[in-house]
N, CA, C and O atoms as a printed pandas DataFrame, in Angstrom:
     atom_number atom_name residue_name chain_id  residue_number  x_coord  y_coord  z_coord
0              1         N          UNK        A               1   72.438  118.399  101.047
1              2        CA          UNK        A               1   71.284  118.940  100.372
2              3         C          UNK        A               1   70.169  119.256  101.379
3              4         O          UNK        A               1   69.663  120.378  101.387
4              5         N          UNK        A               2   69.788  118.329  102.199
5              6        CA          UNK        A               2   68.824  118.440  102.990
6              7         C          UNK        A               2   68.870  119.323  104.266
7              8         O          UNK        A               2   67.911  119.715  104.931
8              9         N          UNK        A               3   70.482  119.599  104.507
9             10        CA          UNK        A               3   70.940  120.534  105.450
10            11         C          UNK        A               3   70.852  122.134  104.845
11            12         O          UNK        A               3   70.545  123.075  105.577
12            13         N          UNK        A               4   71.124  122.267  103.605
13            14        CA          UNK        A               4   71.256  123.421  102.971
14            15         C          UNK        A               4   69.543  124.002  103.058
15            16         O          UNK        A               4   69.046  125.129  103.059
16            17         N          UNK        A               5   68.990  122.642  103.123
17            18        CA          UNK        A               5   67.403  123.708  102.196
18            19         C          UNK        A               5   66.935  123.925  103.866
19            20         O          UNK        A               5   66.162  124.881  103.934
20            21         N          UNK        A               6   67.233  123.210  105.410
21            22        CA          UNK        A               6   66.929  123.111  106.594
22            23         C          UNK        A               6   67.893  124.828  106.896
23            24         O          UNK        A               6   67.345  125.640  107.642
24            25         N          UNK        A               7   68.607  125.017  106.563
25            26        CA          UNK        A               7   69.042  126.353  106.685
26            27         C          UNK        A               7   68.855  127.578  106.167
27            28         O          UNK        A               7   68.829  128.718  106.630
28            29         N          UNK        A               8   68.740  127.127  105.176
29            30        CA          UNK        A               8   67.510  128.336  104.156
30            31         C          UNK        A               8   66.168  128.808  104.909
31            32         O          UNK        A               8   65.713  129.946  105.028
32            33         N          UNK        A               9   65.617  127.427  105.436
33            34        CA          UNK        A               9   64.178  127.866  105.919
34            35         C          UNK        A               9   64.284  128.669  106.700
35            36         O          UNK        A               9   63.908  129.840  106.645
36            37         N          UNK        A              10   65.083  127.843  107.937
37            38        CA          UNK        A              10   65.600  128.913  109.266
38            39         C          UNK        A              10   65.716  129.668  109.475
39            40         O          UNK        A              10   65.263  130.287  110.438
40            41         N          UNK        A              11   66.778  130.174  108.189
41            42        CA          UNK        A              11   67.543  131.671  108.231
42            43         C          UNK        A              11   66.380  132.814  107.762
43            44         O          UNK        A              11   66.495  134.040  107.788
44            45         N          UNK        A              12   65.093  131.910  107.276
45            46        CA          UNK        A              12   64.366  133.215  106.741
46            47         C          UNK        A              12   63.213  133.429  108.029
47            48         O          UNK        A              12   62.454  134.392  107.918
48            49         N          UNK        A              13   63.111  132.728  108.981
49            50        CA          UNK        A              13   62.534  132.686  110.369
50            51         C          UNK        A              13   63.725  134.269  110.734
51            52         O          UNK        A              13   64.909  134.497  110.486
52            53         N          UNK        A              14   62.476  135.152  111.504
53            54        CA          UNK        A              14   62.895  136.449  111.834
54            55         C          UNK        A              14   63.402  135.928  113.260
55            56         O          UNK        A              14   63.430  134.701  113.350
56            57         N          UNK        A              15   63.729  136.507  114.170
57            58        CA          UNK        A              15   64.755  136.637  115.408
58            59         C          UNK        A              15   63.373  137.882  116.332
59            60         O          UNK        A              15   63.487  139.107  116.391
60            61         N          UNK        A              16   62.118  136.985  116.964
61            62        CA          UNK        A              16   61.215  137.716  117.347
62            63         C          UNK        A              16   61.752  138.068  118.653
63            64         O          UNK        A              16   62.450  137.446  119.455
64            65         N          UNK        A              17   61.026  139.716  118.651
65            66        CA          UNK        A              17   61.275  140.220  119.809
66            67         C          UNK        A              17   60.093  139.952  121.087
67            68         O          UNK        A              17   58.885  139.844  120.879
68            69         N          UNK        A              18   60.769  139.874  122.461
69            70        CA          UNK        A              18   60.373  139.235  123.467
70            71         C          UNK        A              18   59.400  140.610  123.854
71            72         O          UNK        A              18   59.631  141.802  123.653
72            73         N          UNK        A              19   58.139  139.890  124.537
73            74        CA          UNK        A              19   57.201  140.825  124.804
74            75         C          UNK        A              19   57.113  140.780  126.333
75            76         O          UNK        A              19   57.926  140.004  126.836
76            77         N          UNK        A              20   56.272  141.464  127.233
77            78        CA          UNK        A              20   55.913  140.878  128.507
78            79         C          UNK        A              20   54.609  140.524  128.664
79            80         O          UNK        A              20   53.782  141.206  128.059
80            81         N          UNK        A              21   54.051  139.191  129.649
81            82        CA          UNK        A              21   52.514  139.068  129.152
82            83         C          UNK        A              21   52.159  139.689  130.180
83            84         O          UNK        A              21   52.883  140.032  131.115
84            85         N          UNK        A              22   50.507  139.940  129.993
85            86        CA          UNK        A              22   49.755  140.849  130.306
86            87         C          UNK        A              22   49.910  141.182  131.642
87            88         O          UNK        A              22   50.070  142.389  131.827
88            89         N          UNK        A              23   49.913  140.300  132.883
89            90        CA          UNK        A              23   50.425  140.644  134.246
90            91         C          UNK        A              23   51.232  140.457  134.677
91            92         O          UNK        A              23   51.160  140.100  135.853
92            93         N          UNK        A              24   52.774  140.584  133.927
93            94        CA          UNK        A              24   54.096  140.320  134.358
94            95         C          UNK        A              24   53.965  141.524  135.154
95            96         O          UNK        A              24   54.151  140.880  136.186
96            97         N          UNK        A              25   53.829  142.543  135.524
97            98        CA          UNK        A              25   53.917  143.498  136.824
98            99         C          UNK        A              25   53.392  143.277  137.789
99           100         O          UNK        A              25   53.512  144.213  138.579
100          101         N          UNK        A              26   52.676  142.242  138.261
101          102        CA          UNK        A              26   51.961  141.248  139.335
102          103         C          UNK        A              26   52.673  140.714  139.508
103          104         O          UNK        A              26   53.337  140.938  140.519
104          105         N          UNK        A              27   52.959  139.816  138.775
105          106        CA          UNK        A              27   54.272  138.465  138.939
106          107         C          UNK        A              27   55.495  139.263  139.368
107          108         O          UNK        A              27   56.012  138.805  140.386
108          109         N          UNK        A              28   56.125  140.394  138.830
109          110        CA          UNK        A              28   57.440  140.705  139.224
110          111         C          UNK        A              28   56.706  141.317  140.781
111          112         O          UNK        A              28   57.140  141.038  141.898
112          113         N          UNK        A              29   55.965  141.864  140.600
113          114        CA          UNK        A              29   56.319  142.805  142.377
114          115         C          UNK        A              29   55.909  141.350  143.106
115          116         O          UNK        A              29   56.452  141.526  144.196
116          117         N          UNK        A              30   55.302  140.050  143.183
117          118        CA          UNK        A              30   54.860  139.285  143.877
118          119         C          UNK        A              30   56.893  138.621  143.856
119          120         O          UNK        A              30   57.225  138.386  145.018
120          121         N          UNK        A              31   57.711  138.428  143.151
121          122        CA          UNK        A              31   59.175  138.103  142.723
122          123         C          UNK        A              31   59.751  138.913  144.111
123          124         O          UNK        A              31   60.225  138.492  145.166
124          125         N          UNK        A              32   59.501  140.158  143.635
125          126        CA          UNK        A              32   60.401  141.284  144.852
126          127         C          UNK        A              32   59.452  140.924  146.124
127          128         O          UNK        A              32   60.211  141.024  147.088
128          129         N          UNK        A              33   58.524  140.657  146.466
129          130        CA          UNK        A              33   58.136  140.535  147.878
130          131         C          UNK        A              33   58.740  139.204  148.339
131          132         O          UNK        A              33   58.903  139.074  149.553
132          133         N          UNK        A              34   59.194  137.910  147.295
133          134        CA          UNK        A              34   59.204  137.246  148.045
134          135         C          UNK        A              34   60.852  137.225  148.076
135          136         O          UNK        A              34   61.283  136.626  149.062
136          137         N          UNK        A              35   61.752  137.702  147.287
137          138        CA          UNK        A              35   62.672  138.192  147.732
138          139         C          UNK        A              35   63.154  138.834  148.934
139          140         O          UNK        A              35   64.223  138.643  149.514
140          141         N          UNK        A              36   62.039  139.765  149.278
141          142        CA          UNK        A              36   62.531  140.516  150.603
142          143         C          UNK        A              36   62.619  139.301  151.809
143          144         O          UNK        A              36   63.545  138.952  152.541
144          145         N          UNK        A              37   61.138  138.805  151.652
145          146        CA          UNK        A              37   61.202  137.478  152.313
146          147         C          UNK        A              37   62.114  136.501  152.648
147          148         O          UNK        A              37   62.217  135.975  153.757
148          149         N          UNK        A              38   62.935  136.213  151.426
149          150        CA          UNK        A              38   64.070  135.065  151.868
150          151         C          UNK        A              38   65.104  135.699  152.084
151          152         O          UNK        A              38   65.884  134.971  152.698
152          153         N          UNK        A              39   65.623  136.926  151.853
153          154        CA          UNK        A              39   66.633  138.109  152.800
154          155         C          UNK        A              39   66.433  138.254  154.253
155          156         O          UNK        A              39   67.266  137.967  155.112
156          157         N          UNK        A              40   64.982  138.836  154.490
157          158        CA          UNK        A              40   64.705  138.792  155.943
158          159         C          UNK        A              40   64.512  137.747  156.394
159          160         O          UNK        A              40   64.155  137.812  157.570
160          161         N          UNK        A              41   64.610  136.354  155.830
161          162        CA          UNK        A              41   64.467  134.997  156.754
162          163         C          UNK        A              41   66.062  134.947  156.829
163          164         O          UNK        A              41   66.394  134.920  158.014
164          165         N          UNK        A              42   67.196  134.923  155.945
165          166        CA          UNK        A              42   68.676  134.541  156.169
166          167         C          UNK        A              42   69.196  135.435  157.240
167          168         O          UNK        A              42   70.085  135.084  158.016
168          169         N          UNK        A              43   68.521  136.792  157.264
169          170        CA          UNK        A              43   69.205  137.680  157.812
170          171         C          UNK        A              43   68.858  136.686  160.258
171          172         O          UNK        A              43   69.441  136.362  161.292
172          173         N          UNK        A              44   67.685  136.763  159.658
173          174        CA          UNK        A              44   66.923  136.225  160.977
174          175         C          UNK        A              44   67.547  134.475  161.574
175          176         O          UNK        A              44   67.772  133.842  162.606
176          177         N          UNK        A              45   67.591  134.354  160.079
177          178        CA          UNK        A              45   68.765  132.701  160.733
178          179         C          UNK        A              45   70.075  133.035  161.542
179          180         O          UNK        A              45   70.401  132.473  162.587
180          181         N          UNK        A              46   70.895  134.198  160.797
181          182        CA          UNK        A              46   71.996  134.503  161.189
182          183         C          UNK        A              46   71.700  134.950  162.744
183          184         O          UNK        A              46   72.333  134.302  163.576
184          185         N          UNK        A              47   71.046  135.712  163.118
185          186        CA          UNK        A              47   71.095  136.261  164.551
186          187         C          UNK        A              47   70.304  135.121  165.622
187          188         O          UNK        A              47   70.401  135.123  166.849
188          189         N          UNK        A              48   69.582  134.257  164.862
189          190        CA          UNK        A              48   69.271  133.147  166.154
190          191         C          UNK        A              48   70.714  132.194  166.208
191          192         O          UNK        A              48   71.258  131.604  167.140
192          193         N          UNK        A              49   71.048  132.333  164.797
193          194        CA          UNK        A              49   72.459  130.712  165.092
194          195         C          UNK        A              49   73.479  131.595  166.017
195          196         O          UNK        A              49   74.271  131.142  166.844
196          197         N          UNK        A              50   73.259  132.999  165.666
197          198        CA          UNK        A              50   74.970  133.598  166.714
198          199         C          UNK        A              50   74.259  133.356  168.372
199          200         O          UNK        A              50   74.753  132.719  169.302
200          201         N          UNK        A              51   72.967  134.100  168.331
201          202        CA          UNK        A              51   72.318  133.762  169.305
202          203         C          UNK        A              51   72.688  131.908  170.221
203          204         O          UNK        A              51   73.250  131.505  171.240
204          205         N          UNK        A              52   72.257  131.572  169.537
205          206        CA          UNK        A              52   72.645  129.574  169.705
206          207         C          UNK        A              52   74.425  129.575  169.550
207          208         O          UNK        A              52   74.987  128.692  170.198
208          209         N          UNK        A              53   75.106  130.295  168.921
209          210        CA          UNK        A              53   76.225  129.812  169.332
210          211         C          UNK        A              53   76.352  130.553  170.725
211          212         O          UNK        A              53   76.862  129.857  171.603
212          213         N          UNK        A              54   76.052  131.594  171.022
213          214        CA          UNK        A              54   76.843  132.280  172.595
214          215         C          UNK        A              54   75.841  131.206  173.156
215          216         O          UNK        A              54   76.607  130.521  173.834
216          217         N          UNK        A              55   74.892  130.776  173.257
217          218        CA          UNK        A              55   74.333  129.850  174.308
218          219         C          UNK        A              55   74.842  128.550  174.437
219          220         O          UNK        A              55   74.574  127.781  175.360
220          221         N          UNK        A              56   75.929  128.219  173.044
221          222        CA          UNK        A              56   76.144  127.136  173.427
222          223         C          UNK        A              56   77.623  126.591  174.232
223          224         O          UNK        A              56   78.078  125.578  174.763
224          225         N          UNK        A              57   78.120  128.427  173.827
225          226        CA          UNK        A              57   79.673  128.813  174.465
226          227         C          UNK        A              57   79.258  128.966  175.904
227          228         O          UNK        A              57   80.142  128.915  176.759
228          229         N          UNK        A              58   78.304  129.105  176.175
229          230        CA          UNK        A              58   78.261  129.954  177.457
230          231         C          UNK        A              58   77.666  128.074  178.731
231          232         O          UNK        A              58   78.141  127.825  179.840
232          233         N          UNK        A              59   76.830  127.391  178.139
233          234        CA          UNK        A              59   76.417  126.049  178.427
234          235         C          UNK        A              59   77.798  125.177  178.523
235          236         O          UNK        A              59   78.029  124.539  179.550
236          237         N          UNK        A              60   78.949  125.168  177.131
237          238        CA          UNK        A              60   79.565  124.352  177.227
238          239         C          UNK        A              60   79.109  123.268  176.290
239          240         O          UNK        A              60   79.822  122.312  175.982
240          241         N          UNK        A              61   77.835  123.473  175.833
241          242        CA          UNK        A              61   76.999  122.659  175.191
242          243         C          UNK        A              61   78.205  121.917  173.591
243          244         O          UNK        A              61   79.354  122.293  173.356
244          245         N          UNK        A              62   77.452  120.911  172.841
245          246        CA          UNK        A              62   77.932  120.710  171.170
246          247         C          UNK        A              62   77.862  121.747  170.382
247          248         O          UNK        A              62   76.709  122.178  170.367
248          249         N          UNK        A              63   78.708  122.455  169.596
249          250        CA          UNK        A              63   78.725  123.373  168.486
250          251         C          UNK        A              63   77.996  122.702  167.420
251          252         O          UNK        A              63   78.382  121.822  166.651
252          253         N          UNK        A              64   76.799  123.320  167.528
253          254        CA          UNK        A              64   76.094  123.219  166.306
254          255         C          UNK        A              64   75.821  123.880  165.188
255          256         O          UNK        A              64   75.706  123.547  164.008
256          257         N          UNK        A              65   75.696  125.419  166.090
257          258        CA          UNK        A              65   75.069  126.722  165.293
258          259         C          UNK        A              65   76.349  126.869  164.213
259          260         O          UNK        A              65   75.941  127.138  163.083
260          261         N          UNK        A              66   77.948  126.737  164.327
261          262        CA          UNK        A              66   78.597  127.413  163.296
262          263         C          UNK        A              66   77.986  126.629  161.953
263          264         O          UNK        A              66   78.553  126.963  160.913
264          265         N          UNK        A              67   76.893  125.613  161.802
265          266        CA          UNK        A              67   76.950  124.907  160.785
266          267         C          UNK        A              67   75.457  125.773  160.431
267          268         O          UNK        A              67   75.169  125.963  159.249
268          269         N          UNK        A              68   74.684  126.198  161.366
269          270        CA          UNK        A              68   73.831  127.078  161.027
270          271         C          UNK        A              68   74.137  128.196  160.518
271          272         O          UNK        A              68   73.448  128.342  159.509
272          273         N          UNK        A              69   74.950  129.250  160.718
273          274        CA          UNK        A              69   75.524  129.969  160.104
274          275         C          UNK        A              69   76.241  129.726  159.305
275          276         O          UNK        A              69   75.405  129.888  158.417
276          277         N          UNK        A              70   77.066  129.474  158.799
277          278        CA          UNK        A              70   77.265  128.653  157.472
278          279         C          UNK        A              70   76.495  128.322  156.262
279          280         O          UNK        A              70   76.770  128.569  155.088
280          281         N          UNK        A              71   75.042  127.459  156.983
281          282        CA          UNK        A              71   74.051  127.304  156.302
282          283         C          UNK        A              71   73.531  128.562  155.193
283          284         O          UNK        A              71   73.542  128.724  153.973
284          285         N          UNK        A              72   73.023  129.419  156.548
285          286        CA          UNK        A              72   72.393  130.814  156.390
286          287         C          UNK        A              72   73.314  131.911  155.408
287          288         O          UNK        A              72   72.777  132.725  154.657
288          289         N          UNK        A              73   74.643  131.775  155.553
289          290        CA          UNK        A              73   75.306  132.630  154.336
290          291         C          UNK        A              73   75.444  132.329  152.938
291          292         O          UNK        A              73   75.495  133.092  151.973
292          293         N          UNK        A              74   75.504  130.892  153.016
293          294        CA          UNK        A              74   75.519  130.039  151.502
294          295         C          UNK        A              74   73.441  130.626  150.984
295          296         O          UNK        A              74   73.141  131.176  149.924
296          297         N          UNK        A              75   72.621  130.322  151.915
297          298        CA          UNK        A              75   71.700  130.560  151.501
298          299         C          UNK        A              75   71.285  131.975  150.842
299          300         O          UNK        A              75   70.686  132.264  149.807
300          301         N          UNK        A              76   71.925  132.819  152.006
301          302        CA          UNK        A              76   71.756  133.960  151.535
302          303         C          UNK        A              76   72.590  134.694  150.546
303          304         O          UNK        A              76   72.471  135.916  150.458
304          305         N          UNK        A              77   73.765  133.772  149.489
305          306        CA          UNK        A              77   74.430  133.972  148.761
306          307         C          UNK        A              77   73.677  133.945  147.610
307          308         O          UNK        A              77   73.391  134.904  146.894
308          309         N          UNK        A              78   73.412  132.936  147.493
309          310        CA          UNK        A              78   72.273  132.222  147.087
310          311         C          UNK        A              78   70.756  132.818  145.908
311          312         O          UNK        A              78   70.266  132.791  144.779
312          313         N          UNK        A              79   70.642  133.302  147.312
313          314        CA          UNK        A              79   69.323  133.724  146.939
314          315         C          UNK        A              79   69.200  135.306  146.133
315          316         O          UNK        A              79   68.372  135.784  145.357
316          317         N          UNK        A              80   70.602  135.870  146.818
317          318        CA          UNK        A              80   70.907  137.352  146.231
318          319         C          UNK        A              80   71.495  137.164  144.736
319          320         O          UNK        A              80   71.435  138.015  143.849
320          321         N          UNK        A              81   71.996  136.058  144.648
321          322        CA          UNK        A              81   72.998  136.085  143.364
322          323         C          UNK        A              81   71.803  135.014  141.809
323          324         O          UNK        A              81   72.059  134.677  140.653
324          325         N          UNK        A              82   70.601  134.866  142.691
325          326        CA          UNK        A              82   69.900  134.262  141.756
326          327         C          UNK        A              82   69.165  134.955  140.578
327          328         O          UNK        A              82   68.707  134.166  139.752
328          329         N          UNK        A              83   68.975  136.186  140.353
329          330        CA          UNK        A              83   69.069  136.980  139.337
330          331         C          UNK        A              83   70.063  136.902  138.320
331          332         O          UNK        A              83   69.904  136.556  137.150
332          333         N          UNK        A              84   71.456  137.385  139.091
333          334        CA          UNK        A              84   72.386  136.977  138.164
334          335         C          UNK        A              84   73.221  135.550  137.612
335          336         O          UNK        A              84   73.961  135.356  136.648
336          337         N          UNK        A              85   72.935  135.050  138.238
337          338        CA          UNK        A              85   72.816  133.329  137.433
338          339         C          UNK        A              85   71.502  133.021  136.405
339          340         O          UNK        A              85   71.495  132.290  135.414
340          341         N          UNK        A              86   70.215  133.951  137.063
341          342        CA          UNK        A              86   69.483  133.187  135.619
342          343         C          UNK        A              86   70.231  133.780  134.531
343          344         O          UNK        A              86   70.538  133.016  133.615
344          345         N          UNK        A              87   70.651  135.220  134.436
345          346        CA          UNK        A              87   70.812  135.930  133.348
346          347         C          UNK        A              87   72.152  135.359  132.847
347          348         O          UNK        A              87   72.272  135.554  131.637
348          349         N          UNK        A              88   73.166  134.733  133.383
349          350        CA          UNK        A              88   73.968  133.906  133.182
350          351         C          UNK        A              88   73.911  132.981  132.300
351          352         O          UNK        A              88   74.583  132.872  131.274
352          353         N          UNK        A              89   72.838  132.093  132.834
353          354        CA          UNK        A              89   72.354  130.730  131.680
354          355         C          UNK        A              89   71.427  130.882  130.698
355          356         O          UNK        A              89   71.242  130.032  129.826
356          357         N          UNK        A              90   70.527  132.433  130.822
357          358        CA          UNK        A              90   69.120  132.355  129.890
358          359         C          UNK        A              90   70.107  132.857  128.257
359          360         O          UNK        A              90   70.067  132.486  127.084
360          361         N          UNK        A              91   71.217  134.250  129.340
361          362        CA          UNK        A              91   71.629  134.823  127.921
362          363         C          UNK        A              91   71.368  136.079  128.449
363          364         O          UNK        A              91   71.518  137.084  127.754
């Protein structure tokens, strides 16, 4: 009984449509700048760790950098594919 009249109410609740607030075009281009940002930081990890690996081939030194690069591709997987994961979980 108490489920029936809890579904009645519900069902007469409309299905509102989503608006944008007033400076979501601030917020999104401030989104895309800082996007470019964490692209051009992965991209910039990648060429210091290859950088650090030939220095460390060339020294003889501990391999460190392949874990930096590594790092830097997961990140930059990451960060590109985070659009399509929100839209994944929001719906």
């Amino acid at each position: 009984m108490i489920l029936a009249v809890a579904y009645d109410t519900l069902a007469q609740i409309g299905n509102p449509t989503p608006e944008a607030p007033p400076v979501s075009d601030k917020i999104l281009q401030l989104v895309r700048y800082l996007t470019w940002f964490v692209l051009l930081s992965g991209i910039c990890g990648i060429i210091y760790a290859g950088g650090r690996f030939a220095w460390e081939k060339w020294t003889g030194g501990g391999l460190e950098s392949p874990k930096m690069v590594a790092g830097a591709m997961i990140g930059g997987v990451v960060a590109t594919s985070a659009g399509t994961i929100m839209n994944a979980v929001i719906g």
